[in-house]
N, C-alpha and C positions, 0 to 999 in steps of 0.2 A: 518968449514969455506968454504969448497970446497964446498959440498953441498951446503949450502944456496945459493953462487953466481952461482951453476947451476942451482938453480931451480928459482929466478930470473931472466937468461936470457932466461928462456922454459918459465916464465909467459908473458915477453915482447914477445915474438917471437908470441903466442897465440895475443896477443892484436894487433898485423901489423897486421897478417893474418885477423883478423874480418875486421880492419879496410878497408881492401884493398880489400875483399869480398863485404864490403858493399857500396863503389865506384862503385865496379864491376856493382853491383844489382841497384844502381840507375837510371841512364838513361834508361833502360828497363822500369821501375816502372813508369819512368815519359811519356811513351809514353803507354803504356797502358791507363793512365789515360785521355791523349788527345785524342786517338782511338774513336768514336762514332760509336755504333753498335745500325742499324736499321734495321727494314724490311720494303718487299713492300707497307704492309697496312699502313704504316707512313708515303707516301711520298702520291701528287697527281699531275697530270699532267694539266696546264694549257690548258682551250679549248675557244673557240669559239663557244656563243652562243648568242640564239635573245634575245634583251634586249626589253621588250614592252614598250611603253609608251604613258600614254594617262590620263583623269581626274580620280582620285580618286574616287573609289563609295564604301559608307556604307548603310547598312540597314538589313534585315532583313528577313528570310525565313519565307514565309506564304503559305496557299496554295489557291488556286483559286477556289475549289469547298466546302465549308464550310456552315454549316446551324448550327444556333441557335435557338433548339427547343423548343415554349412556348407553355403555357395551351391555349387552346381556348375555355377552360368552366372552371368554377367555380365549383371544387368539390377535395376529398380527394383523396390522391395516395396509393394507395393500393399495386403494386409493382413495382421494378424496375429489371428490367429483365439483364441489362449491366450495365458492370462495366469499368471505366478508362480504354483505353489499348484495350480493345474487339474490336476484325472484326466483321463487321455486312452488311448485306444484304441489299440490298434495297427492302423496304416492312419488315422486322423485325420488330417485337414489340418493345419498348423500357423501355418505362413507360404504368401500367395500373393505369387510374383514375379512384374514385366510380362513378358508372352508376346508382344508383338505382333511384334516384329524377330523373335523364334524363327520365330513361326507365320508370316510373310513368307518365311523362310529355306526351313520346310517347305516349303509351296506351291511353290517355288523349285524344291526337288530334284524333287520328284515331279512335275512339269513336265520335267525336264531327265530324268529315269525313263523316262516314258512316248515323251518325243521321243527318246531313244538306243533304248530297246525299237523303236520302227517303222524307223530306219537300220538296227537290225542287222537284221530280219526281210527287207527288201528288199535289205540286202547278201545274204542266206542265198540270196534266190530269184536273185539273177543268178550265183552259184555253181553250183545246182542247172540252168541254162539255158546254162553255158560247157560244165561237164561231157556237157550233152546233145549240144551241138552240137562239144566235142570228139572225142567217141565217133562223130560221123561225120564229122569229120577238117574241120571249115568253121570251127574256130578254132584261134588256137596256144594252144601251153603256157602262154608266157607270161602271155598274157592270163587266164589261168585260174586263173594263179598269182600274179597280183595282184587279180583277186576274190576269192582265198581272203585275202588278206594285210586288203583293206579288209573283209573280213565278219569276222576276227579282232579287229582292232581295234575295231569297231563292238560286236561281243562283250565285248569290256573295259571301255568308253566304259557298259555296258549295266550290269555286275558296279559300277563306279567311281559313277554314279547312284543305283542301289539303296543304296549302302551310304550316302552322304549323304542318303538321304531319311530311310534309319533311324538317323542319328546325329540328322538334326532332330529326329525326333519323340522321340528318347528326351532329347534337352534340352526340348522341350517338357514332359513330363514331370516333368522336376524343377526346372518353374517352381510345382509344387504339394512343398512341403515337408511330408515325411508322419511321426508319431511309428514307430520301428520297432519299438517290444511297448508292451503296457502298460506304465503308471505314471504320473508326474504331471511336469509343466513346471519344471524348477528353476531355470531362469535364460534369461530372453528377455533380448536382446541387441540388438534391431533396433525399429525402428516403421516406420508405413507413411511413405512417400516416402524414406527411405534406399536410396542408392546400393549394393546388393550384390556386391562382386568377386567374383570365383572365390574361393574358402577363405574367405570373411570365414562368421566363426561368425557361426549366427543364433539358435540357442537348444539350450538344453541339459534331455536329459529322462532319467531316475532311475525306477528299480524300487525301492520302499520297503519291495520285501517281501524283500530281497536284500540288506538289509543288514551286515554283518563288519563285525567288532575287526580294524582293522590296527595292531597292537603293533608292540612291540620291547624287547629283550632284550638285556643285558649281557652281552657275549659270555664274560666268564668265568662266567658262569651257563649258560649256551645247554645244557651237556651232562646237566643236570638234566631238560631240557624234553624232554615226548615227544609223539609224535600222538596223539590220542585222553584227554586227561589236561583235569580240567574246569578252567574258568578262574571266577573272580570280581571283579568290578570294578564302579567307579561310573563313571559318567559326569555331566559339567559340565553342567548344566539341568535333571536327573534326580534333583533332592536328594532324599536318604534312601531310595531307589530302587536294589537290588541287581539287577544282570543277572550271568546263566549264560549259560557259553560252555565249546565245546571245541576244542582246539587241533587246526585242521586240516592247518595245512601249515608249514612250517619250509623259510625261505630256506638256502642251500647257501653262500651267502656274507654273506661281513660287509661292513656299511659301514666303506669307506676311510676319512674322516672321525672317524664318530661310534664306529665300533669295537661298534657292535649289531646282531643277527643279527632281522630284521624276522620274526615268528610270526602266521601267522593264524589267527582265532578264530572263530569260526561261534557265530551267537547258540541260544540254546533258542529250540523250534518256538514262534511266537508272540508272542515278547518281544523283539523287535527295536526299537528308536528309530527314531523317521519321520524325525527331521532327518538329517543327512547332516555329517559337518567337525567333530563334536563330539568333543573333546579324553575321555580316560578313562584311570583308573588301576586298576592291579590286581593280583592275584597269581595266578602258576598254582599250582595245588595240588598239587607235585608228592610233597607227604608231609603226614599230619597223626595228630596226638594229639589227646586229653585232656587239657584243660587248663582250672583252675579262671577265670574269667573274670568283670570288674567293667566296668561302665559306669564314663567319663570321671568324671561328674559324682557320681560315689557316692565317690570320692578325691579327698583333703585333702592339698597339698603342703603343703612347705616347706623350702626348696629342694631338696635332692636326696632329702632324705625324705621316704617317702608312708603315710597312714595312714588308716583308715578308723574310724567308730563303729558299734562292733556291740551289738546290744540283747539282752540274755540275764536273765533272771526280773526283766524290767522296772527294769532297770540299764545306764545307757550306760558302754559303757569302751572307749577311746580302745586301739586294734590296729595296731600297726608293720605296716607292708607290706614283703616285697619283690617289686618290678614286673616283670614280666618284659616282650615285644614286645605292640606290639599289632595287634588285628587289622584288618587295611583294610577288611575287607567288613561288620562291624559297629560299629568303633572301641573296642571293650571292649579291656582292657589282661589282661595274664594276670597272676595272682597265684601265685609259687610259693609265699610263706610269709607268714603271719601268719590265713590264715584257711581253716577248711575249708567243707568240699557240705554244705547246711543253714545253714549260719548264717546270723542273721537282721542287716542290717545299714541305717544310716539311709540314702536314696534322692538325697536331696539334701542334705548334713550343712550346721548354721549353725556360725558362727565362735562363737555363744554357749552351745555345747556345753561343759559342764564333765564330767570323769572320775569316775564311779560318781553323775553324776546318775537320780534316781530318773524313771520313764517311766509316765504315764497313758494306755491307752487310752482315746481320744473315744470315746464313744456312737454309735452311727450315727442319722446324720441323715436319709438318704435313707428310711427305712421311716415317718418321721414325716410325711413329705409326705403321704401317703394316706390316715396317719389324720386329719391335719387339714382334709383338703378331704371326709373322709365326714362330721368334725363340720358342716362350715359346709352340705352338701345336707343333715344333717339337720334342722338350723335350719329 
């Protein structure tokens, strides 16, 4: 009986002890869990930057020196010497067409050259021998006056040859299709044994170093826009990739249609896109401030409310925004109120953000790498 009621008051005495251990252990447990531990790359510091603002412009990179090369004779293509993508010279073959009907044609005239050349030379000499022998009265006028008529004509016959032999040889010629400046092959069109008509395109070739923004512009904006005023924009294949441009030239009329006044834009020395047809959007910059400015992902909607968490003597507290535009050429949103230059704010805020949670700065970890790799060579 002794026993049992000892080892009963050693079972309770065990069950305080946990329970009074586990009191102990709680409030510790609860403040660990409210502790928020971050590092520097989590937080960012509000600045001050130029807000631009000016008309909208869409359109298009093309380039300024572009030719679309067609047949100018009627014959088969034999070869194609370039491919899509290829640099080429100015003067480069491109496409060769069959010559051989041309070069029969040539041989042809300059035959038909040479044979009117010796008619008219021997019309000239029986000219020169009626004249002699009219001057001592042993032929008529007549006759004299129609060797002059047949050495005229043979004379034309002579003019009408020359100019077909040099109409052959210059379509000989453009049986060899030549690039007219530098730059590269954008679009072949043909292969060899294709039938080429006159005008049928055979290939198309592009200066890449002559690229333009062909905008356009809302015409009830148009009178903000000036020459020489810098442009900003992205373009489609180019993500996260800002181009500079200046507004060179402004169309004098508007599209009938679309009711936009087409602006062109001249890239910076340099910073041109090689593709050619790509879609872009942008702002001209025809005025700008200062203006407080937040990255997308550093603001917390909800629905028309925005707000961010700003960390001040390692304390989160939850900051009403209000948003103002944002900017297309970086996509930061402008902040007129809730926050000033300097403050320190979280980078990517989580939904499990609470208001006046306390904030630990992490340790840095990166300086720990070197001491452990000096411990393990010193091993």
């Amino acid at each position: 009986m002794l026993r049992k009621t000892m080892l009963v008051l050693a079972i309770a005495a065990a069950l305080v002890a946990c329970s009074k251990g586990a009191k102990d252990a709680k409030p510790g447990a609860d403040a660990k869990a409210v502790q928020l531990q971050i590092s520097p790359e989590d937080l960012l510091t509000v600045q001050s930057n130029a807000l631009a603002s000016g008309p909208v412009i869409t359109g298009s990179v093309q380039p300024e020196r572009k030719a679309d090369l067609r047949a100018e004779v009627s014959a088969v293509v034999l070869q194609v010497l370039k491919e899509n993508g290829e640099p080429v010279k100015r003067g480069d073959v491109l496409v060769k067409l069959d010559e051989t009907a041309i070069r029969d044609s040539l041989g042809s005239a300059e035959q038909a050259a040479r044979a009117s050349s010796q008619a008219f030379e021997q019309a000239e000499r029986q000219v020169e021998r009626l004249k002699t022998l009219r001057a001592s009265g042993m032929t008529s006028l007549q006759a004299l006056d129609e060797a002059e008529t047949r050495r005229n004509n043979a004379q034309s016959e002579v003019a009408a040859a020359r100019t077909r032999a040099v109409l052959a040889r210059q379509q000989l010629q453009r049986t060899l299709v030549r690039a007219p400046f530098d730059g590269v092959v954008a679009d072949r069109k043909v292969s060899a044994g294709d039938t080429a008509a006159i005008g049928k395109e055979l290939v198309k070739v592009l200066d890449p170093t002559s690229m333009r923004f062909e905008g356009r512009v809302s015409a009830d904006r148009i009178s903000a826009v000036k020459v020489g005023q810098p442009v900003s924009f992205r373009i489609n294949g180019y993500a996260g990739q800002e181009f500079r441009g200046v507004v060179k030239r402004i169309d004098p009329i508007a599209n009938e249609v679309t009711r936009q006044v087409e602006v062109l834009v001249g890239f910076a020395p340099g910073a041109q896109p090689k593709v050619a047809g790509l879609y872009g959007e942008g702002r001209i910059e025809a005025d700008s401030v200062a203006a407080l400015m937040l990255p997308e992902g550093a603001l917390t909607r909800a629905g028309d409310k925005a707000y961010a968490w700003r960390m001040k003597d390692k304390t989160l507290s939850k900051v009403d925004l209000v948003i103002g535009t944002r900017d297309p050429r970086t996509g930061n949103y402008e902040v007129r109120q809730g926050l000033a230059a300097g403050d320190t704010v979280m980078r990517n805020p989580s939904s499990s953000y609470k208001d006046g949670q306390k904030v630990e700065m992490a340790p840095a970890r990166v300086a720990a790498a070197p001491a452990a790799s000096a411990a393990v060579q010193g091993k």
